[in-house]
C-alpha positions as CSV (number, residue, x, y, z in Angstrom):
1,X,-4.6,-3.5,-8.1
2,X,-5.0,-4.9,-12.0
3,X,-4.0,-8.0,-11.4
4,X,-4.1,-11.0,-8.4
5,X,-0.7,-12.1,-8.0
6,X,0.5,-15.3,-5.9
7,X,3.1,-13.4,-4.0
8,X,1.9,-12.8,-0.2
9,X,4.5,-9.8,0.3
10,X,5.2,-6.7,-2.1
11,X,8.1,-4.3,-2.0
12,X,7.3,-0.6,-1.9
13,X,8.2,-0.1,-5.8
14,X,5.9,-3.3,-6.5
15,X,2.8,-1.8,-4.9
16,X,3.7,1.9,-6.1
17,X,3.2,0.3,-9.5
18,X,0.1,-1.5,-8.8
19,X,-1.8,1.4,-7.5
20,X,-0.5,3.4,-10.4
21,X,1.1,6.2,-7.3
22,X,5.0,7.5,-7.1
23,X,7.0,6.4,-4.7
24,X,7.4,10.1,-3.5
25,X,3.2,10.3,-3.4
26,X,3.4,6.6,-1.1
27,X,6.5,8.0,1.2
28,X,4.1,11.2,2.0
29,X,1.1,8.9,3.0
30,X,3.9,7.5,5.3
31,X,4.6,10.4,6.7
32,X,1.7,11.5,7.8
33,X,0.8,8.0,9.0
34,X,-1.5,7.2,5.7
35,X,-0.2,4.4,4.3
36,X,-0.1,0.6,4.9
37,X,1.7,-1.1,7.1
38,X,4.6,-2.2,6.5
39,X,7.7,-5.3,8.0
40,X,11.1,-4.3,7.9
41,X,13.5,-7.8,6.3
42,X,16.8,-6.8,6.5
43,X,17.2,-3.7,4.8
44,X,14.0,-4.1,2.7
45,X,10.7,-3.0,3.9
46,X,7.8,-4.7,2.6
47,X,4.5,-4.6,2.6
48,X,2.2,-7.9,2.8
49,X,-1.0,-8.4,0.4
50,X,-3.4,-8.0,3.3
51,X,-2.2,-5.1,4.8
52,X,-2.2,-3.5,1.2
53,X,-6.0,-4.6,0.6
54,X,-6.8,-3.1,4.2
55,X,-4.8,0.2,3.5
56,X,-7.0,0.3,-0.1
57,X,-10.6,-0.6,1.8
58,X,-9.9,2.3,4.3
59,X,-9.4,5.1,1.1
60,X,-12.7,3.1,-0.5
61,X,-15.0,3.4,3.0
62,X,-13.6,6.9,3.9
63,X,-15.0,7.9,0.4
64,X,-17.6,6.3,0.6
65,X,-18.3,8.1,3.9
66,X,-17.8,11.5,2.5
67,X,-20.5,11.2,-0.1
């Protein structure tokens, strides 16, 4: 992510944007049960800080793992 940001909760387009992904790219990784977890708020779904800094440490040990 470029830069810290107070908010504690990010909407799918802000955290597309952030990683520098599509939205078509992050709704794949959903699919197949890759991507970070997200809450449901109404009709929004959201994903919080921590759950995005987990979902980013897992892709930076599994490649880590594979080298």
């Amino acid at each position: 992510m470029n830069e810290p940001s107070q908010r504690t909760v990010l909407s799918i387009a802000e955290l597309c944007e952030e990683m520098g992904i599509s939205k078509s790219f992050f709704y794949k990784l959903q699919a197949k049960g890759r991507g970070p977890a997200t809450v449901k708020l109404g009709r929004r779904t959201l994903i919080t800080r921590e759950a995005a800094t987990t979902w980013i440490n897992q892709f930076h040990d599994q490649k880590e793992a594979a080298q």
